[in-house]
C-alpha positions in Angstrom: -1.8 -1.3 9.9 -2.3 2.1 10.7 -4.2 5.2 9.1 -1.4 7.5 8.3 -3.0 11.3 8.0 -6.1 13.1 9.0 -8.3 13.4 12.3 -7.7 9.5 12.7 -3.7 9.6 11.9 -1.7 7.5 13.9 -5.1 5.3 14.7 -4.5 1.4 14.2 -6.2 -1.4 13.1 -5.4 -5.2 12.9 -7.6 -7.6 10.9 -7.3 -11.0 11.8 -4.4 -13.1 10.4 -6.9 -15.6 8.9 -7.8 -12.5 5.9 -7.2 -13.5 2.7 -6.6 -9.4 1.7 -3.5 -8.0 0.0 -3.8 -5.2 2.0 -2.7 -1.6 0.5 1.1 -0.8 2.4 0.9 2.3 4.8 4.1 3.5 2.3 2.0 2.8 -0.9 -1.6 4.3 0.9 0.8 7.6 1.7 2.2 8.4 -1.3 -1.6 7.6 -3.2 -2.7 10.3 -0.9 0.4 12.4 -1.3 -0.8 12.5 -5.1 -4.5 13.0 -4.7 -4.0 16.3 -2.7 -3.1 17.9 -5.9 -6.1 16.4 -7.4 -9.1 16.6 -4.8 -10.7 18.6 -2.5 -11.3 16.0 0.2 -14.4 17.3 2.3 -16.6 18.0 -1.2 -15.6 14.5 -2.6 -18.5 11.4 -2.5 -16.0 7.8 -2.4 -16.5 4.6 -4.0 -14.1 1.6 -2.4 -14.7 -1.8 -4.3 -13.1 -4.4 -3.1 -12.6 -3.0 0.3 -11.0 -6.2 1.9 -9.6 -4.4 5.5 -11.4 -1.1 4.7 -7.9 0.9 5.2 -8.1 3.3 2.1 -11.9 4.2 3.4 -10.6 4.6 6.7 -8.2 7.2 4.9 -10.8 8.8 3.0 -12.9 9.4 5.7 -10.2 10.8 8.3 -9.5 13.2 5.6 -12.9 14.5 5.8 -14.5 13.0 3.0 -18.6 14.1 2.5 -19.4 10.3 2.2 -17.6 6.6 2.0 -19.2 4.1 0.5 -17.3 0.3 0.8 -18.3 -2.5 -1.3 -16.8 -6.1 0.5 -18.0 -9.6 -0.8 -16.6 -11.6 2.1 -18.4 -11.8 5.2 -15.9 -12.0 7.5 -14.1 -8.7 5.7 -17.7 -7.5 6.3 -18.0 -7.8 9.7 -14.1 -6.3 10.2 -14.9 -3.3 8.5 -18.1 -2.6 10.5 -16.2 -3.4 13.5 -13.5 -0.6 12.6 -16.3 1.9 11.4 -18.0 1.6 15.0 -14.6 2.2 16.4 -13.1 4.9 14.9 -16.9 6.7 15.2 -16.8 6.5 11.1 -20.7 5.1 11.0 -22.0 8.6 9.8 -19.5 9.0 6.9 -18.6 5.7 6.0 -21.3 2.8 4.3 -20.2 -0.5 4.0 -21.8 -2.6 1.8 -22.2 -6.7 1.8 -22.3 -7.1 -2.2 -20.2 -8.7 -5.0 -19.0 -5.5 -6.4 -20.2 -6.3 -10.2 -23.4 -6.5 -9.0 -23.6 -3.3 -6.8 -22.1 -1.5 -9.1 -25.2 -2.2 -12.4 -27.5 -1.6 -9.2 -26.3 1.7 -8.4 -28.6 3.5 -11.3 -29.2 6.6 -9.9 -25.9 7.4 -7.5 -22.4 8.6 -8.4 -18.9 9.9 -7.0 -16.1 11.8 -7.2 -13.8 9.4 -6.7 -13.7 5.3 -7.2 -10.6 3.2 -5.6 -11.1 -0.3 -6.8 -8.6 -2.5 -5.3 -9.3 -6.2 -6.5 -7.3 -9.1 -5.9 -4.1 -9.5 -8.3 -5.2 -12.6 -9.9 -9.0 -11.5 -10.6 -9.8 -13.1 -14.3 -11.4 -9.6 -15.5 -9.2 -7.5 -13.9 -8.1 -5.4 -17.1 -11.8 -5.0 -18.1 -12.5 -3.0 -14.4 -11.9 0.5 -16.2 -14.4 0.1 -18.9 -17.2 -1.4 -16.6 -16.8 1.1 -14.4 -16.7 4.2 -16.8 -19.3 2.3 -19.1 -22.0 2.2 -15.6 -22.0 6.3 -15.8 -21.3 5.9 -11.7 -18.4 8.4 -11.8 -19.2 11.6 -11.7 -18.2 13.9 -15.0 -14.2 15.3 -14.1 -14.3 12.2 -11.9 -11.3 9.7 -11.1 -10.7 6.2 -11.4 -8.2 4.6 -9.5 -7.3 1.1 -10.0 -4.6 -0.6 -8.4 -3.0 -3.5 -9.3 0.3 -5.8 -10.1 3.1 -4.4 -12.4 2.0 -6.9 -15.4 -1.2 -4.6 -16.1 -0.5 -1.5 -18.6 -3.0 0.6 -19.2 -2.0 3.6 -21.0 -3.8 3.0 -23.9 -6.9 3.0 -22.5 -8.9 6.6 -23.7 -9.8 7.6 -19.7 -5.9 6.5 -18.7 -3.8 9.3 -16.8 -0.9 8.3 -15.2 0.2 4.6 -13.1 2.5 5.4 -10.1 4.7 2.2 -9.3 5.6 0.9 -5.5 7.4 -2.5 -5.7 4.1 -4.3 -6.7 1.4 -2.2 -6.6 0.9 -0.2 -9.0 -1.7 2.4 -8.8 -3.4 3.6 -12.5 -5.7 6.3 -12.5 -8.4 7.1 -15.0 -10.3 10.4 -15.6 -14.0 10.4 -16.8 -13.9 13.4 -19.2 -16.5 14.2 -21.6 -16.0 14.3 -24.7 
């Protein structure tokens, strides 16, 4: 895997082949980021990863110039990965990741919010379809804010009221949401 633009393009990383991650193609992280130059000025934007599994669309944030990178990874072993790559790729001033089940960080955070929330859970998650509103409902996104959720081609979310546009690549499927007030 590789991070495919910014200060760090062309940097690598390979997480062990015991992961149990989906992880994000470089061809599916490129064209994301392709679209989110139209939306985003990287260096003002405060991140939100849930679900981080490898930590490669933080690593992607952050090379871009993000202000801040915040990673939410339940599994230790993920854990320990993405602190490894942080150190590495000198990210530790930028980039937080966080040991938590991501339901549970995400009712804790009270007080804190960002610009932008990727949320990349695994494909068979039970709740999946409810991750919009419980994230939009936890007023962690900042106002004008975006959502991005990605997920399998059986998810349609376009009637949701924060929906935007989904952007398909084979099977992942990238949905984004905007928190405007109403």
């Amino acid at each position: 895997m590789r991070i495919v633009s910014g200060k760090l393009k062309g940097r690598r990383f390979a997480p062990p082949t015991s992961f149990r991650s989906r992880p994000t193609t470089d061809m599916a992280k490129e064209n994301l980021f392709n679209i989110l130059n139209n939306f985003i000025d990287f260096e003002d934007c405060d991140v939100l990863d849930l679900f981080s599994g490898t930590g490669g669309i933080s690593y992607e944030f952050a090379s871009r110039g993000c202000k801040s990178v915040t990673l939410v990874e339940k599994d230790y072993h993920h854990y320990m990965f993405i602190k490894k790559c942080v150190a590495g790729f000198n990210l530790s001033n930028i980039v937080n990741p966080i040991k938590s089940d991501v339901f549970l960080y995400i009712n804790y955070l009270n007080k804190q919010s960002f610009d932008l929330i990727f949320a990349d859970p695994p494909f068979d998650l039970k709740n999946l379809e409810q991750i919009p509103d419980i994230v939009l409902n936890c007023n962690i996104l900042k106002p004008n804010g975006i959502l991005i959720l990605e997920h399998g081609p059986e998810y349609d979310f376009s009637e949701h009221k924060a929906y935007s546009q989904t952007r398909n690549y084979g099977k992942v499927c990238f949905s984004f949401f905007h928190n405007i007030l109403l």
